[in-house]
C-alpha positions in Angstrom: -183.2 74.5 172.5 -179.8 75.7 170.7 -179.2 78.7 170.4 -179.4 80.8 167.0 -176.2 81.1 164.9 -174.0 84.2 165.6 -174.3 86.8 163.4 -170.7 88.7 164.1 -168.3 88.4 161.3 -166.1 85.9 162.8 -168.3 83.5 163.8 -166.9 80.1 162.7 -163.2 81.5 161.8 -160.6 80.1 162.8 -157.8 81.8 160.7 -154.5 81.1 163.0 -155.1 77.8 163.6 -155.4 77.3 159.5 -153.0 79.8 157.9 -149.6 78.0 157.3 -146.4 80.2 157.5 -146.5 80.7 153.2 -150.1 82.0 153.6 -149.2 84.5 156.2 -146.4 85.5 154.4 -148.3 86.0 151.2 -150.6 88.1 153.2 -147.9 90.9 154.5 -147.0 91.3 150.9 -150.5 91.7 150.1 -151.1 94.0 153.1 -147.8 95.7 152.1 -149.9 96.6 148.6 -147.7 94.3 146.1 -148.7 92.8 143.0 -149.6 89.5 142.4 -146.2 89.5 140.4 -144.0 91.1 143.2 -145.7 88.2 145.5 -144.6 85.7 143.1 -141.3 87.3 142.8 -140.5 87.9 146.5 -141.7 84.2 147.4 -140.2 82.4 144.5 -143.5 81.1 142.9 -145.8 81.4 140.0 -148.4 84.0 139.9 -150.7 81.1 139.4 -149.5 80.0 142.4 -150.1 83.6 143.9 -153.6 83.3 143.0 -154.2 80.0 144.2 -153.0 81.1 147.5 -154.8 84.7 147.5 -158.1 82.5 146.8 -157.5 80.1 149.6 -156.8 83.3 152.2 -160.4 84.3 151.1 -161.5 81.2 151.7 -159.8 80.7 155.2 -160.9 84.4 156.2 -164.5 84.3 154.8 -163.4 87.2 152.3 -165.9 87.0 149.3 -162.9 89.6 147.4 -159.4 90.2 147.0 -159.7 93.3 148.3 -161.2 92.5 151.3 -158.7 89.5 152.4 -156.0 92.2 154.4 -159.3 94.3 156.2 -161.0 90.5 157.0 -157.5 89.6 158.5 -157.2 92.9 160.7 -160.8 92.5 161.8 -159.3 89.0 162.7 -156.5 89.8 164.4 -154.5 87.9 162.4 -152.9 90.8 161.0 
């Protein structure tokens, strides 16, 4: 009989192996506290393209919030 899913908060996650260099750097300047526009300034993007990358960090890290992406990547390790 298998056993029952994990319940921890990193069950399933694999951040490392699927953040790319851009996302990790995205998230020190998120960690660092910067706007979406001082993201977009410092990496020489849109802050559509800012967002799109904020959102796919959530996804990556299971992080249902903005907010919650830089604690979700400490609790990971990644950070």
């Amino acid at each position: 009989m298998p056993s029952p899913p994990s319940t921890t908060p990193t069950a399933g996650v694999r951040p490392r192996s699927s953040l790319t260099g851009r996302d990790l750097e995205a998230l020190r300047h998120l960690a660092a506290g910067r706007s979406t526009a001082a993201i977009a300034a410092a990496m020489s993007v849109s802050t559509n393209t800012v967002r799109t990358r904020i959102h796919r960090l959530q996804s990556k890290l299971d992080a249902p919030a903005r907010d919650q992406v830089v604690p979700r990547a400490r609790a990971l390790g990644v950070l």
